[in-house]
Residue, then its C-alpha position, 0 to 999 in steps of 0.5 A: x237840788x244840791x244836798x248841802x241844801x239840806x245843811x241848815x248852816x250852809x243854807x244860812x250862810x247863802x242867805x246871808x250874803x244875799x241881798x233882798x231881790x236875791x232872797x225874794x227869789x229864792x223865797x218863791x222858788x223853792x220850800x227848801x228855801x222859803x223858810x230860811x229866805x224869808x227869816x232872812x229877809x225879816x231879820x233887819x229891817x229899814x222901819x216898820x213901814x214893811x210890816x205895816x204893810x202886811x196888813x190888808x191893802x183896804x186898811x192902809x193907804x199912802x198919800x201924795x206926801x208918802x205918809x201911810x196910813x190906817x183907813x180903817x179899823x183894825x180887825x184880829x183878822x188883819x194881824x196874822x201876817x203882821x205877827x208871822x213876821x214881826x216874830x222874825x224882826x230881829x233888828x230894827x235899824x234905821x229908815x230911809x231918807x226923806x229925800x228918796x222919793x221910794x221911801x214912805x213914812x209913817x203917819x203920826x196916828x198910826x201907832x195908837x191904832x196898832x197900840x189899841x188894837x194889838x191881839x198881843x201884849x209882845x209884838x217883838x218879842x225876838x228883838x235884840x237891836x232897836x235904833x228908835x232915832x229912824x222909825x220917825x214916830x214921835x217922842x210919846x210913842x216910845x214906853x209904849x213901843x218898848x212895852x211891845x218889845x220882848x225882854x231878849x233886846x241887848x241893843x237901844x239907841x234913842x236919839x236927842x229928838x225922843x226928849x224936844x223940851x225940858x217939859x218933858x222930863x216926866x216922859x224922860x223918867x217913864x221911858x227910863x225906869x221902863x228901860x230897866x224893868x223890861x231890859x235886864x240883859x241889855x248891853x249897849x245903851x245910847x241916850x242923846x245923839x252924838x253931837x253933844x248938843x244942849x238939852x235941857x233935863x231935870x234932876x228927876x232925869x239925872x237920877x233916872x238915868x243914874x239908876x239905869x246905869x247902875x242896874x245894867x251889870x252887862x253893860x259894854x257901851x254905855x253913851x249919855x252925852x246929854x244928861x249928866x249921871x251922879x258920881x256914884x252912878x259913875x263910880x258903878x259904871x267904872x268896876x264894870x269889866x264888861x264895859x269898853x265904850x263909855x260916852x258921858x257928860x261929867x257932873x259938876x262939883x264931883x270930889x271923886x273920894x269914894x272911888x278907891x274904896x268902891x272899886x276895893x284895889x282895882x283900877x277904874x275902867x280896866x277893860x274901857x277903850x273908848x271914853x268920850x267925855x262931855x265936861x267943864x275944864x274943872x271937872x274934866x282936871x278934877x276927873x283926870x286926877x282920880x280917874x286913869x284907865x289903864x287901857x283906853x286907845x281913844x280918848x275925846x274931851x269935849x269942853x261944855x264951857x270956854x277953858x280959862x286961861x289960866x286952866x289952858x295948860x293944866x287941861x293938856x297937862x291933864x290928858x297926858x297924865x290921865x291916858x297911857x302912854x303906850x295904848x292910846x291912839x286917838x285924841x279928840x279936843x272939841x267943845x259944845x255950843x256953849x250958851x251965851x259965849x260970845x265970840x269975845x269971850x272965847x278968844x280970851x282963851x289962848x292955846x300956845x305951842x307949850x301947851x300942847x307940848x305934852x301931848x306929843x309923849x303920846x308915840x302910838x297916835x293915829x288920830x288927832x283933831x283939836x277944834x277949840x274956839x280958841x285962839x291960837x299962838x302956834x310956831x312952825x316948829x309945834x307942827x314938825x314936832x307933831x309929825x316927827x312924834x306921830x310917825x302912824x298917824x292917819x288923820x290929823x286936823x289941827x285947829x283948821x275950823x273957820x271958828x278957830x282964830x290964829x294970831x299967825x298962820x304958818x307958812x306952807x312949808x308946815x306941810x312938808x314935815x308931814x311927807x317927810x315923817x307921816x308916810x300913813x297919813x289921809x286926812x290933813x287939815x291945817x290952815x296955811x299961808x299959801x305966799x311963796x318967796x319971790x321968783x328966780x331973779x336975774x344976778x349982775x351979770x344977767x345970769x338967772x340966780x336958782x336957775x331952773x327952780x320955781x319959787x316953790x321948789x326952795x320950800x321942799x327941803x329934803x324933798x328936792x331931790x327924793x320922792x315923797x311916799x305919803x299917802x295923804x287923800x285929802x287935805x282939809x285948808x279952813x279958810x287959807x288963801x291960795x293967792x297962787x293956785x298953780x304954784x300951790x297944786x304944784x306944790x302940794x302934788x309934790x308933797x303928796x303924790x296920791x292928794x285929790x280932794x281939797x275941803x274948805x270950811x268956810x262960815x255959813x254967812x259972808x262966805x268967800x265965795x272967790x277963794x272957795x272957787x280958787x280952792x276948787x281949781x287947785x283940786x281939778x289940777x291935783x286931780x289931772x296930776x294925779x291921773x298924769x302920774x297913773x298913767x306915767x306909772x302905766x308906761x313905766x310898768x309896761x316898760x320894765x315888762x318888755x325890759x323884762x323879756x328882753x332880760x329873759x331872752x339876752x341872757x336867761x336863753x345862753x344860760x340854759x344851753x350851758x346847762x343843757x350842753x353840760x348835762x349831755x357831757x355828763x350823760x356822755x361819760x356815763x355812758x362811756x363808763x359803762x361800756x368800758x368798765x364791761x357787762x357789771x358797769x352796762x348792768x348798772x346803767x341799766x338800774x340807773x336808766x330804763x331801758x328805753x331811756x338808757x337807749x335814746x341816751x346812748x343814741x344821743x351821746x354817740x358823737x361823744x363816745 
């Protein structure tokens, strides 16, 4: 075997660009090999299906629902092979899918049985990363998983599902100050999943996690979108200089007074870069006012309750002033489920043109969505504004949910700002009025007016004479109406050359179902445009190859034999020199050419002396 084998970084590195089938192999193949392969294969494991597994084939068994599970027992004997390797378990990441028939799950009795029967207290103890939404055991296992795992982990992600009732905010408060005692080092933290759904908590919770977060001074991503922490617990988390991402539901009533003091002169959140903020629109204003990282490049306001309308301007007003101007990239407006607001009372909020005027001082975004529930009171002119503002954008969806009401759509010549100004653009959504004027008509004297355009073609502006260099993949429409679909996909392939993907969002009930169907046949036109244009681009490519050889060829070739004819004169008056300057000129050809060189030379200028 090689001798960089031997090399023990060498050998990791192997292994770590090798997948499991590889390393099962390299395992068994050599004792070089085996003991770097099989901790490889440990590290990061999908469940804990394949350690439950190690233990003896009479001991578990699965069912005909893939449910594994303990058939007898357990002896201390059956657990050497589990601790080998759970030794080498350094993260545990998620689990397959219920949909893959190859996965198996386990049986909800299975934990107390390896609780009560474990030789040791620590059956993790080289953890660093625990994801406990995917290991699929239910929400009372988790203190007693955590009490199994050593204090090295820096890494935990709970999801919503750990708490399923408010009844249960005692587990809520074991599993968190268990958190803090067996956890010092820990460095990101997520309780709550990430589509800010309603949960309930107690006050007990509150103060629980507002404990934790104030003992964890390593802290560099901290996310609790589903209980709210207390204002000094937020105040604590804000001198951190560790801290870059922070994920939060906002208390209600926070004066924010004692945070000058608290932070001693320095600036709040300094190193932050990613605030993502669960709040009602009087909390998020009264937090802006105190609160402005000097640093962020993302920011999501996610609204807990419906903005009232006098509030609307204020809110935006807020977010310009609360963010830098020269670092943020990314701005996410969106709203939770909030309870017992109707329909109605979400359209007594309107969102005008002028209040998201403020926002376009923003010069760096690359990002942009705005989903409201609200109504919305937009001019055509908001949107050129945008795409004139945001040159580097990469996705913009603006207002395109099937849940947010416009008094008036836009026409579809919105869009083409966006080929014009956004030449990075992906993602697009923005619902539409997809009517065109009407067709060329004939003129008095039988002569057709706007000859040889469609009606489609009048709305490309500056567009109707240059290509378009936009990037744009996918265009998300809402609920649009494409009451023409060959002229739309002609259109849009106008617009945006590289467009093949059209997402609707229609509601789940009393979906229109025909206008979904239209939709798809503007994609399967955008989609054989877009192949038409590959393989265009194909025979133009192969065009300018043979142009170029032909180039080559006409006159590259009669450039060469003038240099070749010039450098044979040359060569010819040397030689000429040297023989009638006498034997001191001969001499110095000879130290200019080598000998045989100097004669092939001199039989070659012959015809020229």
């Amino acid at each position: 075997m090689h001798p960089a084998f031997a090399i023990d970084e060498i050998l990791e590195e192997i292994c770590r660009c090798s997948d499991d089938d590889a390393l099962a192999i390299m395992a068994r193949t050599s004792r070089l090999l085996h003991g770097s392969a099989v901790a490889a294969l440990w590290k990061e494991l999908q469940g804990l299906v394949p350690l439950v597994k190690c233990f003896p084939e009479d001991a578990c068994n699965i069912n005909s629902e893939r449910i594994l599970h303990i058939s007898r027992p357990l002896t201390p004997a059956d657990w050497v092979r589990f601790l080998k390797y759970s030794a080498l378990v350094t993260f545990i990441v998620g689990a397959g899918s219920y949909a893959d028939p190859e996965v198996v799950f386990l049986g909800p009795e299975i934990w107390q049985e390896i609780q009560s029967s474990k030789p040791t207290p620590v059956l993790f103890p080289n953890l660093r990363a625990l994801d406990w939404r995917r290991i699929h055991l239910t929400s009372t296992c988790l203190p007693s998983f955590l009490s199994c795992v050593g204090g090295n982990l820096n890494k935990l992600v709970i999801g919503k599902y750990i708490f399923p009732a408010a009844a249960e905010a005692a587990l809520v408060d074991t599993t968190l100050q268990l958190i803090v005692k067996q956890f010092p080092a820990l460095r990101e933290i997520v309780i709550g999943s990430s589509d800010n759904a309603v949960l309930g908590y107690s006050p007990a919770s509150v103060s629980s996690l507002s404990a934790l977060a104030c003992a964890l001074p390593s802290l560099t991503c901290f996310e609790s979108s589903e209980i709210p922490l207390t204002e000094n617990a937020i105040i604590t988390l804000a001198s951190l200089t560790t801290l870059r991402y922070l994920s939060i539901r906002l208390p209600e009533g926070a004066t924010w007074a004692r945070l000058p003091s608290a932070l001693r002169g320095d600036r709040p959140f300094l190193n932050i870069i990613t605030l993502d903020l669960v709040t009602t629109t009087q909390a998020y204003i009264a937090f802006s006012a105190a609160v402005k990282p000097p640093n962020i490049r993302s920011l999501c306001v996610c609204l807990s309750d419906v903005p009232p309308l006098n509030l609307i301007s204020t809110l935006f007003t807020s977010i310009r002033h609360q963010a830098p101007l020269q670092t943020l990239c990314g701005i996410r407006i969106c709203h939770t489920e909030v309870v017992g607001a109707s329909m109605e009372t979400w359209e007594t909020s309107i969102i005008r043109s002028s209040d998201l005027r403020p926002l376009l001082d923003f010069r760096h975004v690359q990002a942009f969505h705005i989903s409201l529930r609200c109504r919305y009171a937009l001019d055509e002119a908001v949107y050129a504004d945008m795409a004139k503002a945001w040159p580097d954008a990469e996705v913009l969806l603006i207002a395109e949910g099937h849940s947010c009401r416009h008094d008036r759509l836009p026409n579809i010549r919105v869009l083409v700002p966006f080929a014009i100004h956004c030449r990075y653009l992906r993602d697009l959504g923005i619902r539409f009025d997809a009517t065109f004027g009407p067709a060329p008509q004939q003129g008095p004297d039988g002569a057709r007016t706007n000859a040889g355009k469609c009606a489609w073609e009048e709305l490309l502006g500056p567009l109707m004479n240059i290509s378009s260099r936009c990037r744009l993949e996918t265009l998300a429409v809402g609920t649009s109406d494409v009451p023409e679909p060959q002229n739309v996909a002609a259109f849009l392939a106008r617009l945006f050359p590289r467009l093949s993907t059209i997402e609707t969002n229609e509601p789940l009930i009393n979906a229109d179902e025909t206008r979904v169907a239209l939709w798809r046949y503007v994609e399967e036109l955008l989609s054989a445009f877009l192949k038409i244009r590959e393989d265009e681009g194909r025979r133009i490519g192969e065009e300018i190859s043979i142009d170029v050889s032909a180039f080559q060829e006409a006159i590259m070739q009669p450039v060469v034999d003038i240099a070749v004819r010039s450098a044979q004169a040359s060569l010819a008056d040397m030689v000429n020199a040297a023989l009638s300057d006498g034997r001191d000129a001969a001499v110095r050809a000879g130290e200019v050419f080598p000998y045989g060189l100097r004669a092939r030379l001199l039989q070659a200028a012959a015809p020229a002396c």
